[in-house]
C-alpha positions as CSV (number, residue, x, y, z in Angstrom):
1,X,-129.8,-30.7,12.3
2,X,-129.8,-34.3,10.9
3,X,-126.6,-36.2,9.7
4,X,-123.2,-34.7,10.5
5,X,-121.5,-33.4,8.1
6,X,-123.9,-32.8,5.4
7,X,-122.8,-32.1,1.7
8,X,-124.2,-28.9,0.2
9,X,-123.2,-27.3,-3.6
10,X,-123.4,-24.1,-1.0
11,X,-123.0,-23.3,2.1
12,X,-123.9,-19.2,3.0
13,X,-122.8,-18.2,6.7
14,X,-125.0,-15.3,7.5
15,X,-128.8,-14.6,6.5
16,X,-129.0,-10.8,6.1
17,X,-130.2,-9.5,2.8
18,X,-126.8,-10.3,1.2
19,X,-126.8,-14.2,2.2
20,X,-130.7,-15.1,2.5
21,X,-131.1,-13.8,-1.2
22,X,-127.9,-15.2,-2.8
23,X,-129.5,-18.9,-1.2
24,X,-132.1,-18.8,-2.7
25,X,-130.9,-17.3,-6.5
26,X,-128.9,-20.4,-5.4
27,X,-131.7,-22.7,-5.3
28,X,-133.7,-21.8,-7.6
29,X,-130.5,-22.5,-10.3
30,X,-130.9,-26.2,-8.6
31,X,-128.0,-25.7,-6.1
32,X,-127.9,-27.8,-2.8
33,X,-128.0,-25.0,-0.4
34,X,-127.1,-24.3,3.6
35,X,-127.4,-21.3,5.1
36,X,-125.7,-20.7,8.5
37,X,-127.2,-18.0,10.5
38,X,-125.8,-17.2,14.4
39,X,-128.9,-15.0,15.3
40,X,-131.7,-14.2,13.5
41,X,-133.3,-14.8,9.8
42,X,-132.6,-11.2,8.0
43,X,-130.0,-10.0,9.6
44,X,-129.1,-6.5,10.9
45,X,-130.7,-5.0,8.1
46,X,-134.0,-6.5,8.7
47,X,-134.1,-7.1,12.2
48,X,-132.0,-3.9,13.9
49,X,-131.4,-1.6,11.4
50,X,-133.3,-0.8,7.9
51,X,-136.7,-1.9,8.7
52,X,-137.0,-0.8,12.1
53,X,-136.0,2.2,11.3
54,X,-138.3,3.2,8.5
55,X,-140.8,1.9,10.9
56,X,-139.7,4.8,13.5
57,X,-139.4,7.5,10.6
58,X,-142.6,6.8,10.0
59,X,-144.2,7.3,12.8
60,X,-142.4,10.1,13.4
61,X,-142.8,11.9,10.0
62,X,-146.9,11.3,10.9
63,X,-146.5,13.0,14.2
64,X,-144.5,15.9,12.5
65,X,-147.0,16.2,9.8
66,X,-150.2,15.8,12.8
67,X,-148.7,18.8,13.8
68,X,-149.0,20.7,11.0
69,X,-152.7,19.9,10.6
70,X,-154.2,22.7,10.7
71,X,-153.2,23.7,7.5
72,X,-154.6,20.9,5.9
73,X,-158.0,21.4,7.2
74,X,-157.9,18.9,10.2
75,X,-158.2,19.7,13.9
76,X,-155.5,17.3,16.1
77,X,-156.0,18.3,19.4
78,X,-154.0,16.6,22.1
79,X,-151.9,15.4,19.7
80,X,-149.2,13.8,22.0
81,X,-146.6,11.1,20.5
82,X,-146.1,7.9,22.4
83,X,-142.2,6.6,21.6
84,X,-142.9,3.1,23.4
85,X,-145.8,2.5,20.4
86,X,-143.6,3.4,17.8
87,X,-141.4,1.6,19.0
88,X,-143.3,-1.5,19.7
89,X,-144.4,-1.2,16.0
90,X,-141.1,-1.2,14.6
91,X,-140.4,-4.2,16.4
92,X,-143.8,-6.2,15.2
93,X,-142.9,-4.8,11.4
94,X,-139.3,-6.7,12.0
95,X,-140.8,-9.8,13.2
96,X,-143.3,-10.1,10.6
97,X,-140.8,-10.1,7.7
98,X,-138.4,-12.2,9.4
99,X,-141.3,-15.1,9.9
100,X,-140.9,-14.4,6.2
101,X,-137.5,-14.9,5.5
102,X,-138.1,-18.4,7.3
103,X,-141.0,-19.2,4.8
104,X,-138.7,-18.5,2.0
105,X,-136.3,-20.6,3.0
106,X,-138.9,-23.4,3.4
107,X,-140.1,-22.8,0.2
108,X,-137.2,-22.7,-2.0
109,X,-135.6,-26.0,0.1
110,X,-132.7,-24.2,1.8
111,X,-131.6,-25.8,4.8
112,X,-131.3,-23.4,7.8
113,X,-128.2,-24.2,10.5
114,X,-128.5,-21.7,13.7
115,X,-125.0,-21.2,14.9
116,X,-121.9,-19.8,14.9
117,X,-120.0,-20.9,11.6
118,X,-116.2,-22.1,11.7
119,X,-114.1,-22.7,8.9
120,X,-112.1,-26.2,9.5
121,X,-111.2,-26.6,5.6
122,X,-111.9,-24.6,2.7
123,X,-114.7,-27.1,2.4
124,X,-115.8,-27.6,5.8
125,X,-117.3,-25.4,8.3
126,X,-118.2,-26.4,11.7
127,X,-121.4,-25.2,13.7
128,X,-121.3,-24.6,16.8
129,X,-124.4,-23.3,19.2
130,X,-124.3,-20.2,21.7
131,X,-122.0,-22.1,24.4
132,X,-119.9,-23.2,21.9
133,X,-120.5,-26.2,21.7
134,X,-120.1,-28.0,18.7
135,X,-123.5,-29.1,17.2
136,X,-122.6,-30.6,13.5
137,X,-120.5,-29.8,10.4
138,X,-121.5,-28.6,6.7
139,X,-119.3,-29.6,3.5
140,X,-119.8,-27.4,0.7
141,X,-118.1,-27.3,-2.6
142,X,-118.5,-23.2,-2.6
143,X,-119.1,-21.2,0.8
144,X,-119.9,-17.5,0.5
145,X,-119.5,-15.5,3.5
146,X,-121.9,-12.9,4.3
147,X,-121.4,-12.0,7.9
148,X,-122.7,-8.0,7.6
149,X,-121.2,-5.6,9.8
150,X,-121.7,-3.9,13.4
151,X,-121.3,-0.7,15.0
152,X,-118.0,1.2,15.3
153,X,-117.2,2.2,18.3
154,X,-115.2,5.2,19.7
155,X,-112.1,4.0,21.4
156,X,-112.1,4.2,25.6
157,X,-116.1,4.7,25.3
158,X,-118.3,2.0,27.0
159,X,-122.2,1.4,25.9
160,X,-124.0,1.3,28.2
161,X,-127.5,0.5,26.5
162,X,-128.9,3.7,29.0
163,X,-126.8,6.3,28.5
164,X,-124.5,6.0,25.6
165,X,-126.1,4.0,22.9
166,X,-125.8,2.3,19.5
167,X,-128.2,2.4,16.7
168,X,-129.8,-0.9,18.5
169,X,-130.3,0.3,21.8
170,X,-131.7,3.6,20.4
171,X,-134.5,1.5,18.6
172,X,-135.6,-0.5,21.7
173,X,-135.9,2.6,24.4
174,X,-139.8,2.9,26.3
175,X,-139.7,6.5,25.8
176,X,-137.7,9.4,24.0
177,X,-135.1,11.2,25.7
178,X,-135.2,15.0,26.9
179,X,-131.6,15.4,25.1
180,X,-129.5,13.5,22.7
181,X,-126.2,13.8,21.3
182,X,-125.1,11.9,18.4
183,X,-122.0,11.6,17.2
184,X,-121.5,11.1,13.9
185,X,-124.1,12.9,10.5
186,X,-123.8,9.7,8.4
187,X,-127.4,8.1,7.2
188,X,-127.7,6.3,10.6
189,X,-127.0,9.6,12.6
190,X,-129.3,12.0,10.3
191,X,-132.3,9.8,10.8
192,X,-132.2,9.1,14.4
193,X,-131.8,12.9,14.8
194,X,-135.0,13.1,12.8
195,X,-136.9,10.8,14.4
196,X,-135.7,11.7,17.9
197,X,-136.5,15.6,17.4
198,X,-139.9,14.7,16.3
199,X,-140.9,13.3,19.8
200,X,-139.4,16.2,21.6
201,X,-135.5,15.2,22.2
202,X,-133.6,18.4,21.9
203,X,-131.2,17.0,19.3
204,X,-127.2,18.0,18.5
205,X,-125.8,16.4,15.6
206,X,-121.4,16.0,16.0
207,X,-119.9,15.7,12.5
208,X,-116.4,15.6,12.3
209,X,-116.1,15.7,8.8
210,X,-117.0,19.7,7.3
211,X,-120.1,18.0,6.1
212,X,-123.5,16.4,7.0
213,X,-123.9,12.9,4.6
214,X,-120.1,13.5,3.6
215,X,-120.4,11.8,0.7
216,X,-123.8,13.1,-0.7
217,X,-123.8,16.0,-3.3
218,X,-122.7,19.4,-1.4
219,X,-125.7,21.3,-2.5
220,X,-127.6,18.6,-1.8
221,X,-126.6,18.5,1.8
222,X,-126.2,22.4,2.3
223,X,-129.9,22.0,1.6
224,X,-130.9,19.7,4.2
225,X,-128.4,21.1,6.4
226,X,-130.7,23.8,6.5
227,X,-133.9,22.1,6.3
228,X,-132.7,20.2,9.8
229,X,-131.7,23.4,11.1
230,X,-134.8,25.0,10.8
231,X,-136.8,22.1,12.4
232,X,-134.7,22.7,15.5
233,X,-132.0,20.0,15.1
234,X,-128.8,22.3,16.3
235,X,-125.8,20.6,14.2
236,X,-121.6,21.1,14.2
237,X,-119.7,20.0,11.7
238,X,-115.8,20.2,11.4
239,X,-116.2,19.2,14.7
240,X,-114.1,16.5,16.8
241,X,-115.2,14.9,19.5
242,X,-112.4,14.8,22.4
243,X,-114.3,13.0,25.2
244,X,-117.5,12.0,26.8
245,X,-118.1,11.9,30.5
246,X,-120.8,9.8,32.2
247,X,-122.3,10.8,35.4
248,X,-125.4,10.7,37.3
249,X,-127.3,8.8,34.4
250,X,-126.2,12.1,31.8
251,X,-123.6,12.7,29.6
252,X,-121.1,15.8,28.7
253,X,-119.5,15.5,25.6
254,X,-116.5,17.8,25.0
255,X,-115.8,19.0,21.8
256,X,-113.3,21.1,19.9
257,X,-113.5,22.6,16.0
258,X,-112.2,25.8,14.5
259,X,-114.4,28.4,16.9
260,X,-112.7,26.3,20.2
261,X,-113.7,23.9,22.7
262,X,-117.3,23.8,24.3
263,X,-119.2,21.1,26.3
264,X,-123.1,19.9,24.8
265,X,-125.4,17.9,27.6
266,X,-127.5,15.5,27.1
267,X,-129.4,12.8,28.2
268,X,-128.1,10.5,25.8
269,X,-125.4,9.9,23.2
270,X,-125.4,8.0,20.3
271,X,-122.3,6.8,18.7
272,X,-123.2,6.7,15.2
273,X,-119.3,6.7,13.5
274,X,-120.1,3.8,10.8
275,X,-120.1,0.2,11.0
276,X,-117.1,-2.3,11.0
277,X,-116.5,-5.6,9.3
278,X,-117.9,-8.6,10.9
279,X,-114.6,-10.3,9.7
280,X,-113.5,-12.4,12.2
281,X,-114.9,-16.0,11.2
282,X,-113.4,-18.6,12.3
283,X,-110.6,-20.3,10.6
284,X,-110.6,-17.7,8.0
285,X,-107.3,-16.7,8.3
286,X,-105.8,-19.8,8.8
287,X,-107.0,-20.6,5.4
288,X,-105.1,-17.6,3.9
289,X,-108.0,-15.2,2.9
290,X,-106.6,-12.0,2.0
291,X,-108.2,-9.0,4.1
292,X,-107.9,-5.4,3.4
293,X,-107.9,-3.1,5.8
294,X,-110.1,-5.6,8.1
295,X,-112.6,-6.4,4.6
296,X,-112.1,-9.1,3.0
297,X,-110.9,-8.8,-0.5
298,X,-112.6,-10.2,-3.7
299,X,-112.6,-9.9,-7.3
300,X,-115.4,-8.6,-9.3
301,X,-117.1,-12.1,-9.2
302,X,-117.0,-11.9,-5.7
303,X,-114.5,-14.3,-5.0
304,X,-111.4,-14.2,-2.4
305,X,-107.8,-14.9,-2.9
306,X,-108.8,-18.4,-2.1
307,X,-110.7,-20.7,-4.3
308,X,-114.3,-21.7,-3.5
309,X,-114.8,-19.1,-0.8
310,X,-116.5,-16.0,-2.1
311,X,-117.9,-12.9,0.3
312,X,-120.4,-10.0,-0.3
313,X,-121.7,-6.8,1.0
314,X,-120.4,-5.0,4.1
315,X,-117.8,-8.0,4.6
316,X,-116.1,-6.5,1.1
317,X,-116.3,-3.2,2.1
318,X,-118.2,0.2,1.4
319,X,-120.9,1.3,0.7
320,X,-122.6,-0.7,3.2
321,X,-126.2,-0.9,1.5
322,X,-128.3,-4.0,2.0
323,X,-129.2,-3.3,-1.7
324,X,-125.6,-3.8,-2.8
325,X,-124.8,-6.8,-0.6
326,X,-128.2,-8.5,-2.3
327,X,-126.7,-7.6,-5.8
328,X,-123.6,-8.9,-4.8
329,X,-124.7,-12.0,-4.0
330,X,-126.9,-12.5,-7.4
331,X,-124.0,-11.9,-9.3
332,X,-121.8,-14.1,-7.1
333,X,-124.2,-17.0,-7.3
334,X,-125.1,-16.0,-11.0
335,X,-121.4,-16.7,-12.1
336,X,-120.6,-19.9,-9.8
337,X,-123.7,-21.2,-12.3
338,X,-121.6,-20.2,-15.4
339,X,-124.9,-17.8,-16.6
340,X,-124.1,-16.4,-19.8
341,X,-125.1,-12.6,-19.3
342,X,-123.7,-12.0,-15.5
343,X,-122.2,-8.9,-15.2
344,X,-120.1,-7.5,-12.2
345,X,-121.6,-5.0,-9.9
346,X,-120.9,-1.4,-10.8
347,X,-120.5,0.8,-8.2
348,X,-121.8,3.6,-10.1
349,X,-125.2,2.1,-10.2
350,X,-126.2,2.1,-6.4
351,X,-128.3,4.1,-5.4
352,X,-127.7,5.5,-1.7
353,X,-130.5,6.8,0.3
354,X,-131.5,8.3,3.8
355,X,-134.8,8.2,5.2
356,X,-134.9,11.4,6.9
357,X,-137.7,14.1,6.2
358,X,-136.9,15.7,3.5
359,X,-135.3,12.4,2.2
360,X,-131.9,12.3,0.4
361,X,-131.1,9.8,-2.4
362,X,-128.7,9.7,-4.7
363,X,-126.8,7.6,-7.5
364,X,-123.8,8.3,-9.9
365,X,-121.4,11.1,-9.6
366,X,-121.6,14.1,-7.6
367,X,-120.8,17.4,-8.8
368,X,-117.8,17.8,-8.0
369,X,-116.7,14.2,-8.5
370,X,-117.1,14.2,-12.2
371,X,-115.4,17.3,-12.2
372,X,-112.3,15.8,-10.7
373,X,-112.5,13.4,-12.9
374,X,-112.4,15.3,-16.4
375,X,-116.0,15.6,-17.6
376,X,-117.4,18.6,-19.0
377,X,-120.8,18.6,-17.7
378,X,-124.5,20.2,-17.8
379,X,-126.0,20.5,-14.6
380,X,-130.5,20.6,-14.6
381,X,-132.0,21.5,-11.4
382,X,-135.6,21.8,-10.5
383,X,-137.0,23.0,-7.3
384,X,-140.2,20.6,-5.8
385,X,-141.3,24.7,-5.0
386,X,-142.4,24.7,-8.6
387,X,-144.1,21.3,-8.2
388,X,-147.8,21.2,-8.9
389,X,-147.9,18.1,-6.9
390,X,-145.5,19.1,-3.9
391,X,-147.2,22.1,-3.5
392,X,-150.1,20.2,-3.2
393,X,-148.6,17.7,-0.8
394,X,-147.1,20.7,1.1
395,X,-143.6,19.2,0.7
396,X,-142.0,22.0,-1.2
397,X,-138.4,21.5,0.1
398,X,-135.4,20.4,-2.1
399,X,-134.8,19.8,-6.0
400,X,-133.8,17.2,-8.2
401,X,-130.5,17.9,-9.4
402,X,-128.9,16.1,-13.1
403,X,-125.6,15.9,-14.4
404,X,-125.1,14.9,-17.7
405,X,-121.7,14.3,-19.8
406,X,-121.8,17.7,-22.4
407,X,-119.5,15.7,-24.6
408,X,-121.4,12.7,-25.1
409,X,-124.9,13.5,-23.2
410,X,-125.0,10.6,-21.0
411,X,-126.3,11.0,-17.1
412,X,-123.3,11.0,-15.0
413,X,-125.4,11.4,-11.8
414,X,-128.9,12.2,-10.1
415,X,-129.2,13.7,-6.8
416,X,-132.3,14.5,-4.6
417,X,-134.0,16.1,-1.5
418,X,-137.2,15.9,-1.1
419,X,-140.2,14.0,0.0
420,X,-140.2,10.5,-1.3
421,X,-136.7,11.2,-3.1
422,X,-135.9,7.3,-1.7
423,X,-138.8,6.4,-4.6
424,X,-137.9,8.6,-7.3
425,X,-134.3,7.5,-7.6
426,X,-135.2,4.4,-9.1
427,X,-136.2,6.1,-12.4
428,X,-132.4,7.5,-12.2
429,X,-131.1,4.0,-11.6
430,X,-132.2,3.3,-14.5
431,X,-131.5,6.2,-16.5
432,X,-127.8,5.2,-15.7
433,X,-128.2,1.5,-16.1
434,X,-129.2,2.1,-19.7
435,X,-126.6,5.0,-20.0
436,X,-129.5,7.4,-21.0
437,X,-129.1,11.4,-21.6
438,X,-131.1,14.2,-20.5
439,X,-133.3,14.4,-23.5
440,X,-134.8,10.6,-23.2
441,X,-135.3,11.4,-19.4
442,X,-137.7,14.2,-20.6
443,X,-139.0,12.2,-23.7
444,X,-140.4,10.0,-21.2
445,X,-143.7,10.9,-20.2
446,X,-144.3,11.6,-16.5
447,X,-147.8,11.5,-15.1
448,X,-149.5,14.7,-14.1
449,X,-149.3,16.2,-11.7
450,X,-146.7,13.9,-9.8
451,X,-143.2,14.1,-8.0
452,X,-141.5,12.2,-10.8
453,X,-142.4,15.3,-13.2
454,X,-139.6,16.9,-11.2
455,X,-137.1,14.6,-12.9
456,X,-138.2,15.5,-16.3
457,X,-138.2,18.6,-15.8
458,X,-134.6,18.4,-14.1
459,X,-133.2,16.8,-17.4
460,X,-134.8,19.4,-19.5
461,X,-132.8,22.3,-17.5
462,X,-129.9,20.4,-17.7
463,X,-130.9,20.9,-21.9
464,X,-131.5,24.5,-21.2
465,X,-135.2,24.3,-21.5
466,X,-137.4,23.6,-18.5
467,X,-140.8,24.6,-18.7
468,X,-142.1,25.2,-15.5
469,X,-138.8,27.9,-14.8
């Protein structure tokens, strides 16, 4: 680590996608910059959570589709899916890019402290390895935290790492179990279920909330409510969970909701009930940073209640996106240089997506949000059933769905199931971005035949005019 007490312009604690990018936007705009890191180089997001996962969905959206083979011409027989692989992928996909976070920091000079960050002044933090020990100190003239987040956990519950589970431990098992229970139909619950039921779990999603993906469009999640039903994925929502019981290596979850009580088996449970706050640096609130109901609390630049210490992405609060904590930090960083066209993040702008099959992905209002708040709206949907290219694909479930402002014509939201929805929302994101309407969207000329024709044609029904209805 060199010298103690080294001066820096920055100093970042935390190297998920929020802090590793905001160093180096930071170093390439000449700043002297640390970056503090207790674990590992990426983060959650890149290590235990977004890539590891897309690694498992893949693998088990190619088994599902294997399966349907036939259909396509090909003859798979003893098609038999090996979780241990997958999973071993996963993990080599995770290491790979994390080497290459460490090459980017190497490249753009950013100097890289392992430890456990402390603040001793609003100035000074102090490192200090695994044991605690103290290994060296870092001033800094700006320190952004970016600390990510970690499981919630249901109160009086104890993970196990066998039976009950967190996201983690349900990335790292050797083989899938017979049964699962997850609690919670979030992102993280919806694709576990999905990539679980397609090596053979018999899988029971628990949604307290009346909704799968709560916050997602409701026809856009009555639809894949159904599309996961009909794979086999048995689901109750409205449903509260009143207490799981461990014994002989299985678990009985009681649970309660309109229609009664009832117990569901399994093998295993994942708690999958959100994330919480990695909040509690230390020294912070000695120093007087104003939290929020355990977030820390910053202005539109980014910055907390106390000068020269800013924080971004799931240490601010929701939505927890790695996308968003990155932008956050540009924008944080952008400003501390006193750039001339920094603007603050809007939260209508990011785009939410989950990777199951069919895929969701969103951006913008919802239906019935823009209702609520006062617009009088056209609403264009188009079924990928009246694809040319979906029907080629054979991945003919779900719709784009627009909303537009009637008043004014701008695109309030976009909202889609289907396959590679996650890919075809960044046409949307920039519909918004450049407060387009309906008619450019379907000036623009989509390629033929492709997905993205959906969109066009989406934002012509929301004119009253598709052609291929």
């Amino acid at each position: 680590m060199g010298q103690d007490k080294q001066p820096f312009d920055l100093a970042v604690v935390g190297a998920g996608p929020g802090g590793y990018v905001a160093a180096i936007r930071a170093a390439q705009l000449g700043m002297r910059v640390a970056l503090v890191e207790r674990d590992q180089l990426g983060g959650v997001c890149l290590n235990w959570g977004c890539i590891p996962t897309k690694a498992l969905l893949q693998s088990s959206h190619l088994l599902s589709l294997l399966r349907r083979a036939e259909e396509f011409g090909i003859h798979a027989e003893n098609l038999r899916g090996d979780f241990g692989i997958a999973v071993k992928r996963s993990r080599e996909k995770a290491e790979r890019l994390s080497k290459g976070i460490e090459y980017l920091m190497r490249k753009n000079k950013v100097a890289v402290f392992m430890g456990e960050a402390r603040f001793t002044s609003a100035k000074e933090l102090e490192i200090a390895d695994r044991g605690g020990k103290t290994t060296g100190s870092i001033l800094a003239e700006r320190i952004l935290l970016a600390t990510g987040s970690r499981p919630r956990l249901l109160p009086d519950l104890t993970i196990d790492g066998q039976v009950v589970l967190t996201s983690t431990e349900a990335m790292l098992r050797s083989q899938a179990p017979t049964s699962m229970v997850i609690i919670g139909a979030g992102a993280i619950g919806i694709e576990f279920a999905d990539i679980y039921h397609a090596y053979g779990t018999a899988v029971t999603l628990v949604e307290l909330l009346p909704t799968i993906l709560p916050y997602e469009d409701e026809e856009i999640t009555a639809l894949l409510h159904r599309s996961l039903t009909k794979k086999g994925i048995k689901i109750l929502t409205g449903t509260r969970v009143e207490q799981v019981i461990v014994e002989a290596g299985k678990a009985t979850v009681r649970v309660s909701n309109s229609s009664g009580s009832q117990e569901l088996h399994g093998e295993t449970v994942l708690v999958a009930v959100g994330r919480v706050a990695n909040s509690e640096v230390g020294g912070l609130k000695e120093l007087g940073v104003a939290m929020e109901n355990g977030y820390v609390k910053v202005n539109e630049w980014m910055e907390s209640s106390v000068a020269g210490i800013y924080a971004i992405g799931d240490l601010v609060g929701a939505p927890l996106l790695a996308h968003k904590a990155s932008h956050e930090g540009i924008v944080a960083i952008e400003k501390m240089a006193k750039l001339d066209d920094v603007t603050p993040v809007n939260p209508r702008r990011i785009p939410s997506c989950t990777y199951c099959h069919p895929a969701v992905a969103s951006i913008g209002l919802t239906e019935a949000k823009a209702k609520a708040e006062g617009y009088t709206i056209r609403v264009g949907r188009f079924p990928f059933s009246a694809s040319g290219m979906a029907i080629t694909l054979g991945e003919t479930e779900g719709m784009v769905k627009v909303i537009a402002d009637a008043t004014h014509g701008e695109i309030l939201g976009v909202h889609i199931m289907g396959a590679h929805a996650t890919e075809l929302i960044a046409e949307a994101g920039l519909a918004i971005a450049l407060k387009a309407t309906p008619e450019e969207i379907a000036k623009s000329i989509h390629a033929h035949p492709t997905l993205s024709e959906a969109m066009g044609e989406a934002a012509l029904a929301a004119l009253g005019r598709p052609v291929h209805l």
